[in-house]
C-alpha positions as CSV (number, residue, x, y, z in Angstrom):
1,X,0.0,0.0,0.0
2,X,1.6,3.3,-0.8
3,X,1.8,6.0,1.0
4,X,-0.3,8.0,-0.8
5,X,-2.8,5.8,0.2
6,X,-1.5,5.4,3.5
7,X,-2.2,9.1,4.3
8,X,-6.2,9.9,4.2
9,X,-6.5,6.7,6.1
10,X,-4.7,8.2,9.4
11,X,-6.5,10.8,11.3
12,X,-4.6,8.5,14.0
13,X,-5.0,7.9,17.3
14,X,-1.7,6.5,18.1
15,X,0.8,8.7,15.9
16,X,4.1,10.3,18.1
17,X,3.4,14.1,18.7
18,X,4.7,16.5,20.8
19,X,6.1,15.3,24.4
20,X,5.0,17.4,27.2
21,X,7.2,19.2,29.1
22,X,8.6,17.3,32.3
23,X,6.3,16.1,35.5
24,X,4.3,18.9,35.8
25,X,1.4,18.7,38.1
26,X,-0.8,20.7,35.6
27,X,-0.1,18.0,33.5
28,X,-1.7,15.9,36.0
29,X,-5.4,14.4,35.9
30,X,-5.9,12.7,39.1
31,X,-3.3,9.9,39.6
32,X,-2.4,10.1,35.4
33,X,0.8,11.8,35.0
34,X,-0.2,13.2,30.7
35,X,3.5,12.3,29.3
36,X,2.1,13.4,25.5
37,X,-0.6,14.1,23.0
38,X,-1.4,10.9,20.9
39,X,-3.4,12.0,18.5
40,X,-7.2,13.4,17.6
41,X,-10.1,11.2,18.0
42,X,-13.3,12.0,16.6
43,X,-14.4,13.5,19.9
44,X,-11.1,15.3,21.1
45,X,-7.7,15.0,22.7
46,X,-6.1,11.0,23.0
47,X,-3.2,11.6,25.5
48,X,-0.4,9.1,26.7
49,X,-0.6,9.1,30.4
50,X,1.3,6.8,33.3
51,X,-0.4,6.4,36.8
52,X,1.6,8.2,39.7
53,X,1.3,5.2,41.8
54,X,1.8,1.8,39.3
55,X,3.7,3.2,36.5
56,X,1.3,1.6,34.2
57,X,0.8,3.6,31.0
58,X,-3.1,4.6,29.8
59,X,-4.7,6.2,26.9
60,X,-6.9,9.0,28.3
61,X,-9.6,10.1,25.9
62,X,-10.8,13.4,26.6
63,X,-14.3,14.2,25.5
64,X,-15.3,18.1,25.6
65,X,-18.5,18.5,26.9
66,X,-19.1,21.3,24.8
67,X,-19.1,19.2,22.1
68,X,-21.6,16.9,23.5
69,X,-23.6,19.7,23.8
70,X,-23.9,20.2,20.8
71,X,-24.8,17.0,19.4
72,X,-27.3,16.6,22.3
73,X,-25.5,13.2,23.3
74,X,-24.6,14.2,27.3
75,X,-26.7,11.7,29.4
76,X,-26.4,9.3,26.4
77,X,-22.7,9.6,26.3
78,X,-22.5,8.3,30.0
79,X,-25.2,6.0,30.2
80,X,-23.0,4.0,26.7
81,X,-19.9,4.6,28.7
82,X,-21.0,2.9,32.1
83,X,-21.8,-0.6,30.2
84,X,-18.4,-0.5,28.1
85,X,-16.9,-0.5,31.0
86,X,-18.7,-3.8,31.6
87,X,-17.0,-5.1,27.9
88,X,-13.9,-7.3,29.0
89,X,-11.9,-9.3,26.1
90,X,-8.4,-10.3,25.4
91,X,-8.8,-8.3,22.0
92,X,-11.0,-5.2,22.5
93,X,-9.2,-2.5,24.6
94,X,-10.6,-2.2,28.0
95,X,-12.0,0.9,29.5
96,X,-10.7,1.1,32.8
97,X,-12.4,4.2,34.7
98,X,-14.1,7.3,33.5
99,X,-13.1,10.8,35.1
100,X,-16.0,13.2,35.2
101,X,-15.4,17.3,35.8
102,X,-17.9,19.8,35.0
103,X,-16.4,20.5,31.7
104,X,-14.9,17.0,30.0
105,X,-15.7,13.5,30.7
106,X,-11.9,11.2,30.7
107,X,-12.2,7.9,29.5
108,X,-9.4,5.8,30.9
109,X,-8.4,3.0,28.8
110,X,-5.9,0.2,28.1
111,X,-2.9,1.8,25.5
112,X,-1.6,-0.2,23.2
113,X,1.2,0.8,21.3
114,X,1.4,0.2,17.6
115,X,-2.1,-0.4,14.6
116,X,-2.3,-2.7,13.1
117,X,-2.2,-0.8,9.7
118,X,1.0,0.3,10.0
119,X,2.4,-3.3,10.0
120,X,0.3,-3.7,6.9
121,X,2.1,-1.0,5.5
122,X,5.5,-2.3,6.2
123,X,4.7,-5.6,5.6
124,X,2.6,-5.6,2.1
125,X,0.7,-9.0,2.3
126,X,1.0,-11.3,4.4
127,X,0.7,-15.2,4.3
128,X,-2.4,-16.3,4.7
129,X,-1.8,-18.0,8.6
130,X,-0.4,-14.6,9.8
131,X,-3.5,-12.6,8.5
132,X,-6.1,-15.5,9.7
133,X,-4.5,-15.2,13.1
134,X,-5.7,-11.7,13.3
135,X,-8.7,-12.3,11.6
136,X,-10.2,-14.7,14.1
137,X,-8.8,-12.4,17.4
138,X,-10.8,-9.6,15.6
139,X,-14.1,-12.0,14.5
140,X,-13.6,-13.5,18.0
141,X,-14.1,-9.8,19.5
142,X,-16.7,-8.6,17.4
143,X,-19.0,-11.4,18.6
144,X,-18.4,-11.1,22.0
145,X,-19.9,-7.5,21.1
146,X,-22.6,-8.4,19.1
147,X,-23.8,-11.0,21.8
148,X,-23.7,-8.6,24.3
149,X,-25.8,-5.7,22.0
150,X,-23.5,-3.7,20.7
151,X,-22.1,-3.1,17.0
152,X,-18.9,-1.3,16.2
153,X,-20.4,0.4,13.1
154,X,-17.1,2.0,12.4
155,X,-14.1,-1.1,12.2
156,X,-11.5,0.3,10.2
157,X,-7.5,0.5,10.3
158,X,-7.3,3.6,13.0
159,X,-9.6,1.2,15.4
160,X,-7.3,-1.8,14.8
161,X,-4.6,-1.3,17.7
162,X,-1.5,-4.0,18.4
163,X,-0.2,-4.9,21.5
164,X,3.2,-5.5,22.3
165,X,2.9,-9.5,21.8
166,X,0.9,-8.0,18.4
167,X,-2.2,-9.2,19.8
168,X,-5.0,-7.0,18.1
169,X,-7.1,-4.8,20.4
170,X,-10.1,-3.3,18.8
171,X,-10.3,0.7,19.9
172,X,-13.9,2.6,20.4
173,X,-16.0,-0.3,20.4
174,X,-19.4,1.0,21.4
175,X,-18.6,5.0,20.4
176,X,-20.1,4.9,16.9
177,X,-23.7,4.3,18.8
178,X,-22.8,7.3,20.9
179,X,-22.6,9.3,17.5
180,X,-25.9,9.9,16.7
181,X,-27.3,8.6,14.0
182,X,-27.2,11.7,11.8
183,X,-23.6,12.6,13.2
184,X,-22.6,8.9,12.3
185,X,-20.8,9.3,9.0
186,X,-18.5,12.2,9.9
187,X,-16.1,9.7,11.9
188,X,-16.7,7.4,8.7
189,X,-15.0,10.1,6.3
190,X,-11.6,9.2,6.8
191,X,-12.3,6.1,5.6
192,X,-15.5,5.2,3.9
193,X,-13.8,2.4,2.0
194,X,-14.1,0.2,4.7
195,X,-18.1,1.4,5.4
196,X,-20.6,-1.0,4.2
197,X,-23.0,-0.2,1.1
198,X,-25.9,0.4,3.4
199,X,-23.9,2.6,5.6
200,X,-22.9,4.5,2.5
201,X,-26.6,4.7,1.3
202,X,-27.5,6.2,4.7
203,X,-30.3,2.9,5.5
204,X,-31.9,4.0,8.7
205,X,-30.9,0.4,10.2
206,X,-27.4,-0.5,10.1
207,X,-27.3,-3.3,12.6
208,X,-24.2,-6.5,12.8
209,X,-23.7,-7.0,9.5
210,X,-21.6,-3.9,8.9
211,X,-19.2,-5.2,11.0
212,X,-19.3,-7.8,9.0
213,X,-18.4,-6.5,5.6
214,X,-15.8,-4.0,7.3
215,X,-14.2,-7.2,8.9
216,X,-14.3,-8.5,5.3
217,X,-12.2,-5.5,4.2
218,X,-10.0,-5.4,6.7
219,X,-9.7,-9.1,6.1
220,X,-9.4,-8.0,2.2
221,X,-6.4,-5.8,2.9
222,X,-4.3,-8.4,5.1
223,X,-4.4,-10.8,2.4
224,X,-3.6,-8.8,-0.9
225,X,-2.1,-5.5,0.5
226,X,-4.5,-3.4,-0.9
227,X,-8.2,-2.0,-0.7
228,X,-11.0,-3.9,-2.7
229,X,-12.6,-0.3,-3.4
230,X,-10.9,2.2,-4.0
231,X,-10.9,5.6,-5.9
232,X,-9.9,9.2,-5.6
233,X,-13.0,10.2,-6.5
234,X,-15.9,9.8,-3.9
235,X,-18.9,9.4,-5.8
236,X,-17.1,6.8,-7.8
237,X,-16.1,5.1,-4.8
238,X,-19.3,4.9,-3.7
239,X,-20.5,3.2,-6.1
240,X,-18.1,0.6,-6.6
241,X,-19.0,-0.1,-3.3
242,X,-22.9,0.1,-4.0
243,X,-22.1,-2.4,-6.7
244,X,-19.9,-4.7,-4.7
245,X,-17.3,-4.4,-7.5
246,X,-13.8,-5.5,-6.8
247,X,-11.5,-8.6,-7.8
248,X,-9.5,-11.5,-6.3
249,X,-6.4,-12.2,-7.0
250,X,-5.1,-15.4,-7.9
251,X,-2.5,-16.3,-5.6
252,X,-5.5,-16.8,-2.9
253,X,-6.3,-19.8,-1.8
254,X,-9.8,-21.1,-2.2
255,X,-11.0,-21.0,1.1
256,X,-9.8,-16.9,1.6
257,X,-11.4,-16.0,-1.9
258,X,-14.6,-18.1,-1.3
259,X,-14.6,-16.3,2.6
260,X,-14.4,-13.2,1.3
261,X,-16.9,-13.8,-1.6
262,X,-19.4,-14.4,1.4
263,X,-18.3,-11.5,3.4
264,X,-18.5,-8.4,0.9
265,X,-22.2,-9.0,-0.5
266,X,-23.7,-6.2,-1.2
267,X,-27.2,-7.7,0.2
268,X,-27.3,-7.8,4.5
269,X,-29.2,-10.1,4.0
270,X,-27.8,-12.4,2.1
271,X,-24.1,-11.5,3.7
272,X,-22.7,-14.3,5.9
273,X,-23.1,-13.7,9.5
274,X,-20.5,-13.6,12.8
275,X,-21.7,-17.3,13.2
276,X,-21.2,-18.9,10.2
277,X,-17.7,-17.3,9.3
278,X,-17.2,-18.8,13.2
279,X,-17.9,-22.1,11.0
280,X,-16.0,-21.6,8.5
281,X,-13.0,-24.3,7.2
282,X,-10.5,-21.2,6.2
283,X,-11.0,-19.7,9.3
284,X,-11.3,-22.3,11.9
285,X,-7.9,-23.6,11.1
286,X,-5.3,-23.5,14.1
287,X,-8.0,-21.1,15.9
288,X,-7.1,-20.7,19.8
289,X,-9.5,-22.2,22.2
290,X,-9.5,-19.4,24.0
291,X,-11.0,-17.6,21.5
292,X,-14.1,-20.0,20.9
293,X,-17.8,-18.7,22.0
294,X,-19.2,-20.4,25.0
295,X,-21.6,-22.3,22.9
296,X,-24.3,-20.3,22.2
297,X,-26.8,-23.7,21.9
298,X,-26.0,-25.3,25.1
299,X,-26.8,-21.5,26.8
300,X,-30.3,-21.0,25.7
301,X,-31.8,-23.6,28.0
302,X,-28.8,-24.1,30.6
303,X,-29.9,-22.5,33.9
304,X,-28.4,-19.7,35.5
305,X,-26.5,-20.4,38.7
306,X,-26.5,-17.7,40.9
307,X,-23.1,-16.1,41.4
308,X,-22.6,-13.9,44.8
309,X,-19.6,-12.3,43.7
310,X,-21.1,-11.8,40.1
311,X,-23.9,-10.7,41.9
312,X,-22.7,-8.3,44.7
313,X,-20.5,-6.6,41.5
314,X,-23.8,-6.5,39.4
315,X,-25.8,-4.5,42.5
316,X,-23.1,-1.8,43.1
317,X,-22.3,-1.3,39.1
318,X,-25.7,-0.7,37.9
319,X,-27.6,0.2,40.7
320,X,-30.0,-3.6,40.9
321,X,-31.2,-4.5,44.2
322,X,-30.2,-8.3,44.8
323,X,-33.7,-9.6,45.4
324,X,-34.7,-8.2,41.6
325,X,-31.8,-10.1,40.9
326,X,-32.6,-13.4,42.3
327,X,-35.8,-12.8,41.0
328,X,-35.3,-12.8,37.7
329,X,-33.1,-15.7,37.6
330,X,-35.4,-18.1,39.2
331,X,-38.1,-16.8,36.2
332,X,-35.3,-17.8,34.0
333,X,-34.8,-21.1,35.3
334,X,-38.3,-22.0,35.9
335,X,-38.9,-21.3,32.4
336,X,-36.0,-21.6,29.9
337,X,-37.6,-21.6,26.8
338,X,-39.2,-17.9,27.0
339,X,-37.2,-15.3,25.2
340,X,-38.9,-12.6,26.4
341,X,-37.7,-13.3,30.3
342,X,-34.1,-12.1,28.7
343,X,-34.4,-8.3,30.2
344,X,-31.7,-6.0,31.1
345,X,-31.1,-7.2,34.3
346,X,-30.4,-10.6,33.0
347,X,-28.1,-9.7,30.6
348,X,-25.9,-7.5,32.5
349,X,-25.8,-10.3,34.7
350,X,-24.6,-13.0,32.1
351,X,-22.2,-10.2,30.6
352,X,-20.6,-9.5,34.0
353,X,-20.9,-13.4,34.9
354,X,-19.0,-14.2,31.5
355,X,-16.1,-12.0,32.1
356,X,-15.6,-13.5,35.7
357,X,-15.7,-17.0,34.1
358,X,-13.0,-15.9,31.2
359,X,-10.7,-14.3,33.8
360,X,-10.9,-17.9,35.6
361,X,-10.4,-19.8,32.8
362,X,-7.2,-17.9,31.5
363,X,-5.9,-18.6,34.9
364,X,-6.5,-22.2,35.2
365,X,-4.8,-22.6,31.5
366,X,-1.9,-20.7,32.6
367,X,-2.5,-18.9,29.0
368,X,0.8,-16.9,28.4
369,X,0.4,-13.5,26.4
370,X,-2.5,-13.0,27.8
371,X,-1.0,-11.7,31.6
372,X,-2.8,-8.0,29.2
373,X,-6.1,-9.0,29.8
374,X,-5.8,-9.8,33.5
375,X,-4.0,-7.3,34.2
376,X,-5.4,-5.1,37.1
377,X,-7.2,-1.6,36.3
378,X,-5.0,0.9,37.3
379,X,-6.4,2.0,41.3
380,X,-9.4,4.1,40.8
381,X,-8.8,7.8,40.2
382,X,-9.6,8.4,43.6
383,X,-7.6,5.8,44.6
384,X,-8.8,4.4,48.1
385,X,-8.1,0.9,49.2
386,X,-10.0,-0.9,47.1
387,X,-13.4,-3.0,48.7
388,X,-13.0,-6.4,49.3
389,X,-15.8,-6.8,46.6
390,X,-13.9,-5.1,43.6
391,X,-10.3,-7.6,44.7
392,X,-12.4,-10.9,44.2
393,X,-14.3,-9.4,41.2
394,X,-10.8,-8.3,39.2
395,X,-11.2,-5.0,40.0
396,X,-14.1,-4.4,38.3
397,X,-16.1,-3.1,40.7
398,X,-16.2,0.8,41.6
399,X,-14.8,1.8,44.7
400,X,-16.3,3.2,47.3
401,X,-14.3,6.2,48.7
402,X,-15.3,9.9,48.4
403,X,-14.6,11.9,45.1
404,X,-11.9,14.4,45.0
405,X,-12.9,17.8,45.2
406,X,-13.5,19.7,42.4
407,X,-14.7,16.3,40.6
408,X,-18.1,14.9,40.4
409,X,-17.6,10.9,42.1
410,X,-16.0,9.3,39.0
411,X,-18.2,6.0,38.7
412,X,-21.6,7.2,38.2
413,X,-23.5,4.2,36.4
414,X,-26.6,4.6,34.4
415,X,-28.4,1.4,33.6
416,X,-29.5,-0.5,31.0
417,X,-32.9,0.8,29.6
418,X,-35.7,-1.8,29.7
419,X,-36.4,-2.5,26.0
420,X,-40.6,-2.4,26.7
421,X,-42.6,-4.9,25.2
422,X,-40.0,-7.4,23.3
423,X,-42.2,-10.2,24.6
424,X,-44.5,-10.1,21.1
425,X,-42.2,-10.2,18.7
426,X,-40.8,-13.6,17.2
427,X,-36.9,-13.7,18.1
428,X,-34.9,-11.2,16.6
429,X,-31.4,-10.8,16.1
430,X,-32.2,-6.8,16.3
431,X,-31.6,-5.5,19.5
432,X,-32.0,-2.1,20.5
433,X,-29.5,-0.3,22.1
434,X,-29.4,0.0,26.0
435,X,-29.8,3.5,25.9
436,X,-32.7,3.5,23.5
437,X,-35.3,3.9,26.1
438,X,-33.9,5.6,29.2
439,X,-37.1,7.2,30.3
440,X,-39.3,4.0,30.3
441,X,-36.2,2.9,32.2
442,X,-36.3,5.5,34.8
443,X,-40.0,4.9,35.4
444,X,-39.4,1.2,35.8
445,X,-36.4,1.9,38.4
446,X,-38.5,4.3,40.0
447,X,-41.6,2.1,40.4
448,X,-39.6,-1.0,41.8
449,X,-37.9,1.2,43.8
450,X,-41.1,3.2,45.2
451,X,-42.4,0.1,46.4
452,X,-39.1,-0.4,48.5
453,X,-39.2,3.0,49.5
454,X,-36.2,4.0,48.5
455,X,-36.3,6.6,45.5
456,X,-34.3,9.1,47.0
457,X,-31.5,6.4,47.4
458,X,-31.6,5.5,43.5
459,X,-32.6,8.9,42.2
460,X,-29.1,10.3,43.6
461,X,-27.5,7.1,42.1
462,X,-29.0,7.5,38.3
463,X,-27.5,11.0,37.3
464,X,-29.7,13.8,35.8
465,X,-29.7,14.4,32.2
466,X,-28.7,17.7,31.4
467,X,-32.2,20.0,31.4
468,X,-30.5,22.3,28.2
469,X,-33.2,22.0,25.0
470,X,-31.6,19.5,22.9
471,X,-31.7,20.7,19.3
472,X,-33.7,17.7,17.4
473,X,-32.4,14.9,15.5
474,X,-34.6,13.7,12.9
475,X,-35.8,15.2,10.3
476,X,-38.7,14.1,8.1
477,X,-41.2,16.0,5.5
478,X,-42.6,15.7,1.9
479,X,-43.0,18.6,-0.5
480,X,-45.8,20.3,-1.8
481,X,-47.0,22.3,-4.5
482,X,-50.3,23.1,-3.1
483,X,-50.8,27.1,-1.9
484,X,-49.2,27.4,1.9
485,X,-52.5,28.2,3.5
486,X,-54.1,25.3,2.0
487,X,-51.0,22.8,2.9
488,X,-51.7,24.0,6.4
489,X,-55.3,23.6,6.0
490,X,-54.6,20.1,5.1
491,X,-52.5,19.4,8.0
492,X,-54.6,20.5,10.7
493,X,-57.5,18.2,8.7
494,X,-55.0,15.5,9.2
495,X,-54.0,16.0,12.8
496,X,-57.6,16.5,13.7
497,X,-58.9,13.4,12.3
498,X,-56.1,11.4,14.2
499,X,-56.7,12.6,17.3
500,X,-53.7,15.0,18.1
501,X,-53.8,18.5,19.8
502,X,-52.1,21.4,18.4
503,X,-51.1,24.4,20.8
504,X,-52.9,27.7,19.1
505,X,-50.5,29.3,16.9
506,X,-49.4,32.8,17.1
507,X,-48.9,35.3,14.2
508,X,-44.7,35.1,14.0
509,X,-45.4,31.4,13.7
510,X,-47.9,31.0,11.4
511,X,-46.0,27.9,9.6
512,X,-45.5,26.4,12.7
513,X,-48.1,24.0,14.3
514,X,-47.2,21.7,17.6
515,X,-48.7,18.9,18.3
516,X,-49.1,16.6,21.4
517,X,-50.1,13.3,20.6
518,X,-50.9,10.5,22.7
519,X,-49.1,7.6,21.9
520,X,-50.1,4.1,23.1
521,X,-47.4,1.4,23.5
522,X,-48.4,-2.1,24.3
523,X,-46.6,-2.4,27.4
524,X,-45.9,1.0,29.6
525,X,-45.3,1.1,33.3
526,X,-47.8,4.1,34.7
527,X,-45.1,6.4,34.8
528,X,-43.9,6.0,31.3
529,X,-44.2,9.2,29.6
530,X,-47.0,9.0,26.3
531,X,-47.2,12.4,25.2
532,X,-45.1,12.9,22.1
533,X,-44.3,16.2,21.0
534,X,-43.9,16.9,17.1
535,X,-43.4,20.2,15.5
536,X,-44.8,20.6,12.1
537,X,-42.8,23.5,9.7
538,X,-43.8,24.6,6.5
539,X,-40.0,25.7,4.4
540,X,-39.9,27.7,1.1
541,X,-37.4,25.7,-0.9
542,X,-38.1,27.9,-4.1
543,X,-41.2,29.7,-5.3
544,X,-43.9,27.4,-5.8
545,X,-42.0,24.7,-4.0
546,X,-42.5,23.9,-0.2
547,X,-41.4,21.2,2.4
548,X,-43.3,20.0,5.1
549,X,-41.1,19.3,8.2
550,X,-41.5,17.2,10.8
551,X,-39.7,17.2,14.1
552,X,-39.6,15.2,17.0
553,X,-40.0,17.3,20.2
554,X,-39.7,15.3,23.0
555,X,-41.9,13.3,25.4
556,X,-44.5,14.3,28.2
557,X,-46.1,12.8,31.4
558,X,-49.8,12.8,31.1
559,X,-50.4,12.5,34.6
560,X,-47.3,14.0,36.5
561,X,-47.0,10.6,39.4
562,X,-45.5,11.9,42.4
563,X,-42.8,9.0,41.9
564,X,-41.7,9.9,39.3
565,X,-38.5,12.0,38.5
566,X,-39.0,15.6,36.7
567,X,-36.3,14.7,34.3
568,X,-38.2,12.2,32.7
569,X,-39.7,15.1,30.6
570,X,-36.2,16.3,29.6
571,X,-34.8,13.2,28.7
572,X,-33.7,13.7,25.2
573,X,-30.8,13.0,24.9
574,X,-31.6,9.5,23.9
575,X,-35.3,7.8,22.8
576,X,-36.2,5.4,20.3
577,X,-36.8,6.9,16.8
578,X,-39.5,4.4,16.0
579,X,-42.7,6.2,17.9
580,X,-41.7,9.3,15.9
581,X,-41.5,7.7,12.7
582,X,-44.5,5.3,13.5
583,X,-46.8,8.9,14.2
584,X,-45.2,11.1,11.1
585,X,-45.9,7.9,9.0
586,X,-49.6,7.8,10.2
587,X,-49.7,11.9,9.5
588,X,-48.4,11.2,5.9
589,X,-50.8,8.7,5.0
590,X,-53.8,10.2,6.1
591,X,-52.5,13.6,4.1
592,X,-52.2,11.2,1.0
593,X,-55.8,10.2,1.6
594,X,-56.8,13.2,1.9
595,X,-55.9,14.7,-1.0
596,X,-57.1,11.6,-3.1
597,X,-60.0,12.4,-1.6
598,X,-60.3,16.4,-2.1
């Protein structure tokens, strides 16, 4: 690969800049002595840092909250933080702690040294057993993602890191879902030859698979020392990517070319999945146990054995009382075979009791190389002696000593949201993010914890979202030729016939209508909110030629429980599109009928 090539690949996180000047204590983030500036990441500063105490080096990713701000991500941005810190695997790098001041929120994580595309680019090809041992440590991680809910979205080079033993580590796993959707591509620039077709196309619903195809890439480039697509010019790129067009050379054997053939299909539907290349002769050849799935069969039915150490981590991480717990692993064991029981709790059980079973396995096979991922977390920022709880869980558990001063306590967890009403659909290998749902979350935290009396308790323990009105996300409208007045005329028709209420608009905003809208979901808890907010905007594009916007404006409580927190109302910063395209598809429709009818 040239370097021509090399260069609009690299907005790197690991190049060598600028030492900082010696120990400095304004160089100094809690116990991190900064030694330089690594690079830019998409959402600031990567610095080189080396705990006070240990000596052990870190990558501190500093995240400005301005920038949050502006792409209305704040509460979102540490609710997804608090479960990747849950994420332990030999090849995805760890995320130790998370620092949290009133202006940045510090990510500390696990620094390796070297990317993997570098060696590419010194190396050219490689031989076929070299790149498949890569291959499977970055399949192998990938799963272990995807089986716990989350998809990369974003695998290219840059996120390809190499340990000293040149063991890949797979950087911001879990930070492309913190990009919202509509901010997404902008970290894909750099390289959108690794980005799926669908991806390119903008689909609403990118879900596994492009990690699949980008593995396939990746996998591509190993093997032939080149990209499959590739063109100077954009649009053309695109659409050999669209297309699927790229060729194989002939010194690959048959098992890579047919692999990749399966991979890089332009269909998701037809592409292989993580599962099947798991199958696969070419790649199962010499794979490490270590690196095998438990097996995903036997789990469906086994029962769940109850854990105290597991269990006692689980509580103090994400804020579950132990009885809810034990509850809803009896459910589970009483009853195998219902999908449905698989809620949050459960899963951040199984994640948590996973990683304590792969720490004890490593140990028991002595497994040399591996001494990375057991290595303790550096102490906690504000390091304390740690709890007996957090030494027999691998130091995974916060800590509980007071925050420093001038820094809000730097393990604030926010939980899982409950996905409602799963129970009705067939099984689906969609899952929706943890943070989709964070309000009908809170009400369901609030209501078990109501009953308990203990609100206050869990309230302080859940952090507020930020109260600032978010600017909106989605936009969605269709174009009209009709005469303004009578496209408003229309609307209100519309809105009246399906029930919503519009707040009497005033003369500035005569091409502005809002709405409140009762939405009905199967399955809400009482303090769920079900008021959606939409605003409608008529836009001059040119004379004679409007758009009718729709935005999504947020969520009320109709009846304001006493148990419930005010936030609720406020909590943009991260909701399920679907109730908002579900309602703006039901106003389009009866606007179509409408004027079939006028």
């Amino acid at each position: 690969m040239s370097e021509g090539e090399h260069h609009h690949h690299h907005h790197h996180h690991h190049g060598e800049k600028s030492a900082e000047p010696g120990v400095n204590p304004a160089n100094r983030i809690g116990k991190y002595q900064i030694l330089k500036t690594l690079g830019e990441g998409s959402f600031g500063k990567v610095k080189l840092a080396q705990h006070v105490v240990t000596n052990q080096k870190v990558a501190l990713k500093i995240i400005n909250r301005k920038t949050l701000a502006k792409s209305d991500m704040q509460g979102r941005v540490e609710r997804e933080i608090s479960y990747l810190r849950l994420l332990r695997h030999p090849h995805i790098i760890k995320l130790y702690d998370v620092i949290k001041s009133r202006d940045e929120i510090i990510m500390v994580i696990e620094f390796a040294g070297k990317e993997l595309f570098d060696y590419i680019v010194q190396r050219g090809k490689m031989p076929e057993d070299e790149a498949r041992r890569f291959f499977q440590q970055i399949i192998a991680a990938v799963e272990y993602c995807h089986r716990h809910k989350i998809v990369h979205r974003d695998l290219k080079p840059e996120n390809l890191l190499l340990d000293d033993q040149l063991n890949v580590k797979i950087a911001d796993f879990g930070l492309s879902n913190i990009m919202t959707d509509g901010n997404f591509l902008k970290t894909s620039c750099g390289s959108p030859n690794y980005a799926a077709p669908e991806v390119i196309s903008g689909k609403l619903y990118a879900g596994p698979e492009v990690d699949v195809w980008s593995s396939g890439v990746i996998l591509y480039v190993m093997l032939c020392g080149r990209l499959p697509f590739d063109d100077e010019f954009i649009p053309a790129l695109f659409k050999k990517i669209s297309n699927g067009v790229y060729t194989l050379p002939n010194y690959l054997s048959l098992g890579a070319k047919n692999l990749l053939t399966r991979m890089l299909v332009v269909n998701p539907l037809n592409r292989i999945t993580i599962h099947e290349i798991m199958e696969d002769d070419w790649f199962k050849k010499d794979m490490p146990d270590y690196l095998l799935p438990p097996d995903l069969s036997q789990s469906k039915h086994q029962k769940i054995e109850v854990n105290d150490d597991v269990m006692l981590a689980l509580s103090l991480t994400m804020g579950y009382d132990k009885d809810e717990i034990l509850n809803v692993i009896e459910k589970w064991n009483d009853d195998p075979n219902q999908q449905q029981q698989q809620n949050e709790i459960l899963d951040a059980y199984l994640l948590m009791k996973e990683n304590h079973s792969l720490v004890k396995d490593m140990k028991q096979n002595k497994i040399d190389k591996m001494e990375n991922f057991l290595s303790q977390s550096p102490p906690p920022y504000h390091s304390g002696s740690p709890s007996p709880s957090a030494a027999s869980f691998g130091n995974n558990a916060p800590q509980a000593t007071s925050s420093a001063p001038g820094v809000q306590q730097s393990l604030t967890y926010q939980t899982l949201a409950t996905v409602p009403d799963l129970s009705t659909l067939p099984n689906s290998t969609i899952a929706i993010l943890p943070s989709s749902l964070p309000s009908i979350h809170r009400a369901y935290m609030t209501e078990t914890q109501a009953q308990k009396g203990l609100t206050d308790d869990i309230a302080s323990r859940i952090p507020p979202v930020s109260n600032k009105k978010l600017k909106t996300r989605w936009h969605f409208g269709i174009r009209s030729r009709s005469y303004p007045l009578d496209v408003m005329g229309e609307i209100y028709r519309a809105l009246k016939n399906l029930g919503a209420e519009w707040a009497k608009p005033t003369e500035e905003e005569l091409w502005t209508i809002r709405v409140r809208w009762k939405y009905q979901s199967k399955d809400c808890h009482e303090n769920a909110p079900n008021l959606m907010k939409m605003q409608i905007q008529l836009f001059q594009l040119e004379p004679n030629n409007y758009l009718v916007d729709f935005k999504f404006d947020g969520w009320e409580l109709v009846v304001e429980s006493p148990a419930a927190p005010k936030q609720d109302v406020d909590e943009m910063s991260s909701f399920s599109a679907y109730p908002f395209l579900h309602m703006a598809t039901r106003l389009i429709m009866e606007l179509a009928v409408n004027s079939q009818n006028g």
